[in-house]
N, C-alpha and C positions, 0 to 999 in steps of 0.2 A: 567570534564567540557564537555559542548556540546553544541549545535544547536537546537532550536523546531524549525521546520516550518509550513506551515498551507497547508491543503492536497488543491488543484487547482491550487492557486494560488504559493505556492513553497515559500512566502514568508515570512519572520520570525516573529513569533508570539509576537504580541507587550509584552512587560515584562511586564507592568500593571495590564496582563491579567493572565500573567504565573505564574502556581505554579511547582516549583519541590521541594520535598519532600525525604529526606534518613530516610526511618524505622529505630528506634532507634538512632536517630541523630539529637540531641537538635538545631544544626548550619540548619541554613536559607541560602537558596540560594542565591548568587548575579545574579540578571538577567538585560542585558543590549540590549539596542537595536539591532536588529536583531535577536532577538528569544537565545540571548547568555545567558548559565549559567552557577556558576561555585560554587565551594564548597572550601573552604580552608581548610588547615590542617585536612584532614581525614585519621585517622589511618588505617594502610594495615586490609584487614580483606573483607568480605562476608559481602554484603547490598543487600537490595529491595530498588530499586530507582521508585519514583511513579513521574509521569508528569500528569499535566491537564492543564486546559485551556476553558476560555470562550467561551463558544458553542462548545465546542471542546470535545471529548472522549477524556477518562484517558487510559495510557497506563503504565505499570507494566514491571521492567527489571531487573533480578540480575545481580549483576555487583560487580565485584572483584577489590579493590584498591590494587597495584597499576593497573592502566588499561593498557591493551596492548598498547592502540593506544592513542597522547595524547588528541583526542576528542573521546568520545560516542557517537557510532551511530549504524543503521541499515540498513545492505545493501539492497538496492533497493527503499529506500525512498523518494530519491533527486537525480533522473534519470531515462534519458530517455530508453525504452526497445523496439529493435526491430527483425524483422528476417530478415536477410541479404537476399535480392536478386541476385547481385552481388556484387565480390570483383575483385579488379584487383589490380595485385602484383605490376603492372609496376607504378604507382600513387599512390595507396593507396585507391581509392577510391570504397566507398563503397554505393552501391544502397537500397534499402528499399521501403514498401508500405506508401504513403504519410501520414503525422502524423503534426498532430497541437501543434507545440512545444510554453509552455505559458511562459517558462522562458532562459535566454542565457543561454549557457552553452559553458564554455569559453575555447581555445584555450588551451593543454597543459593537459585537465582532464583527467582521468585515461578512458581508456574504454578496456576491459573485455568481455569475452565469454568462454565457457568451454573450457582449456585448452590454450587460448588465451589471453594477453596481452599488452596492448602498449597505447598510445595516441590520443587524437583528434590534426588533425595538424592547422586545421583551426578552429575556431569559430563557434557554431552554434546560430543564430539570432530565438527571438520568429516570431511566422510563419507556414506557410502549409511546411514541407520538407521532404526533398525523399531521399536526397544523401546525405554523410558527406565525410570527407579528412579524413585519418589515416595518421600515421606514417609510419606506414608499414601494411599491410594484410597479408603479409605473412603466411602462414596457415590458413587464415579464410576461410570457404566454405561459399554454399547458404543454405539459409536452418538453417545457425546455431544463437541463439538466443544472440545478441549484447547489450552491458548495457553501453551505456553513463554517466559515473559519473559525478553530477555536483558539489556536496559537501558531506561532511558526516554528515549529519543529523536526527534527528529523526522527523519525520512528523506526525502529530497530523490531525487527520478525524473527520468530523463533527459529533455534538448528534443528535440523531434522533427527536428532537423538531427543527432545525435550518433550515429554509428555503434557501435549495440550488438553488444556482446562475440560469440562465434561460439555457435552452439548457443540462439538467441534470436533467438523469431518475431517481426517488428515489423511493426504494423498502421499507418499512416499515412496522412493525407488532407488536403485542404481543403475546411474549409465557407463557400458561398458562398450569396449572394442569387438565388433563382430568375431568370432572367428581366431577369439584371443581370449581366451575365459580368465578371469581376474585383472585382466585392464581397465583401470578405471578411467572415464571419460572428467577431469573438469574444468568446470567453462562450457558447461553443453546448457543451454538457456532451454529449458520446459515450459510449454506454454498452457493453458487450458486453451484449444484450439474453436471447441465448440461445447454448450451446455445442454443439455436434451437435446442433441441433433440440431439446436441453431449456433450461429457462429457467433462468436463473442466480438463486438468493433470496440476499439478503441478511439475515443473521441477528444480533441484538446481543447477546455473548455476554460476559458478566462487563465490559458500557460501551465491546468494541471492536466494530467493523463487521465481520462478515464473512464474503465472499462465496464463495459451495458449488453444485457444477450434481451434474447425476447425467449420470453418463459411464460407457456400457455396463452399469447395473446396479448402478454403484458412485459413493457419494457422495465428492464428491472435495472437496479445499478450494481455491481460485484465489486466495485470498489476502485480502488488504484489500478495504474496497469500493472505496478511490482505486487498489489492480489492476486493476480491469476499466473502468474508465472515467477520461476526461480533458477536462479543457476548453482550447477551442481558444485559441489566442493572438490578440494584434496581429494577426498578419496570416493568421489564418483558419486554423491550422496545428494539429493534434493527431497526438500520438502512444499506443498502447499497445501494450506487451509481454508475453508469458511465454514461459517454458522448459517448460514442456510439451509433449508427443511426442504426444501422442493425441486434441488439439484438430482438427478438420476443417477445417469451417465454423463460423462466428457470425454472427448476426444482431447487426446494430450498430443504437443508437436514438441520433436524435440530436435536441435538446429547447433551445429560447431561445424566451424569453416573445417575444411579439408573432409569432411564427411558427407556423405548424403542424409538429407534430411526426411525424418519418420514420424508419422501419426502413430498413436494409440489407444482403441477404444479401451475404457474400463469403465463398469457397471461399477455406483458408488453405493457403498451402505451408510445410509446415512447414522452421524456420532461415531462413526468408528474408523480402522484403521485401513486405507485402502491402499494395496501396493500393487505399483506397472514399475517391472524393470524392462528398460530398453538399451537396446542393443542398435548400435548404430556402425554402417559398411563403409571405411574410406573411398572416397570420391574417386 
């Protein structure tokens, strides 16, 4: 059993809309408001679990009955991620560069950092916010990269045909066979390779992904690793977005076995619609 939610807004994807899917598994999901679904009497054993979803990109999970945890999810999906500015033992409290939080995240949630531990003691409210309350800071430095848990979920990103919200850069393309016009490439995994000319690292912080560039001096966070990168569909098609104001340009990489692998710069406008199609040379 588990959670979809819908990537912006955090909200649960209407079941009307939702499909989940077990390869080789005649039984149909029960899906219930809030993006809930759940499977009954599945014997112990290895599955491919497929999720999609109306305007929504398909995502692909194996997963082992019985499951560890009694919901499926993935860490980093449904939370917030920051870099600690300060921490102070004596309160708890912990500082950060300001962040447009669109969903609560309630009193009590688990929050996490490499090697770190413990809970949110107060609430956080949607809104502009800089500070949150711990339990304890104990051991947290500045510098080190914090993951507000709001739930465990799996959050579902838009297709690349789906007119994102206003205030939301979209990068979009096709990948095609060099030297073959109308071939489409998919399975060809797009990455943001660098942001204003620094590189983008991706870091594993307490088992989630996630990806941090240095912008003006200042280490920022972009998100998940599935934020900055996607792979192209059926018919050669990828999308990626954020809501950041102070992105330029990126160098995009784009990578499928049997091919050689290609960078591409593109000047971004920001709020708007930016398209690199790439064309990629059999190996």
């Amino acid at each position: 059993m588990g959670q979809v939610i819908e990537d912006l807004s955090y909200d649960g994807v209407d079941p009307q809309s939702l499909r989940v899917e077990l390869a080789g598994v005649a039984k149909t999901a029960l899906c219930k408001e809030g993006g809930f679904f759940v499977f009954n009497d599945i014997p112990n054993g290895s599955y491919k679990l497929r999720i999609s979803g109306e305007r929504l990109q398909p995502r692909e999970f194996d997963v082992v009955v019985p499951l560890a945890e009694k919901l499926l999810s993935q860490p980093g999906d449904d939370e917030l991620v920051v870099f600690v500015k300060t921490a102070s033992v004596a309160d708890g409290k912990v500082t950060f560069d300001p962040v447009i939080l669109s969903k609560t995240i309630r009193a009590g949630a688990a929050v996490r950092s490499q090697g770190f531990n413990t809970k949110l003691a107060a609430g956080l409210d949607p809104g502009k916010i800089s500070t949150a309350k711990l339990a304890s800071a104990q051991g947290l430095a500045a510098g080190a990269i914090l993951r507000f848990i709001r739930g465990k979920s799996i959050r579902l990103k838009f297709d690349p045909y789906y007119q994102t919200p206003p205030g939301v850069t979209l990068i979009v393309g096709r990948v095609e066979q060099k030297n073959v016009p109308g071939l489409a490439l998919p399975g060809v995994k797009v990455r943001m390779q660098k942001v204003n000319g620094a590189v983008v690292m991706t870091t594993v912080v307490a088992g989630a992904k996630i990806a941090t560039v240095d912008i003006g001096g200042k280490k920022v966070v972009l998100g998940t690793e599935g934020d900055i990168q996607a792979d192209t569909n059926s018919k050669g098609d990828y999308n990626i977005y954020f809501s950041r104001s102070d992105i330029t340009s990126v160098v995009l990489s784009a990578n499928l076995q049997g091919y050689q692998p290609k960078n591409q710069n593109l000047a971004i406008t920001q709020g708007g619609r930016n398209r690199a199609d790439i064309s990629l040379e059999r190996s």
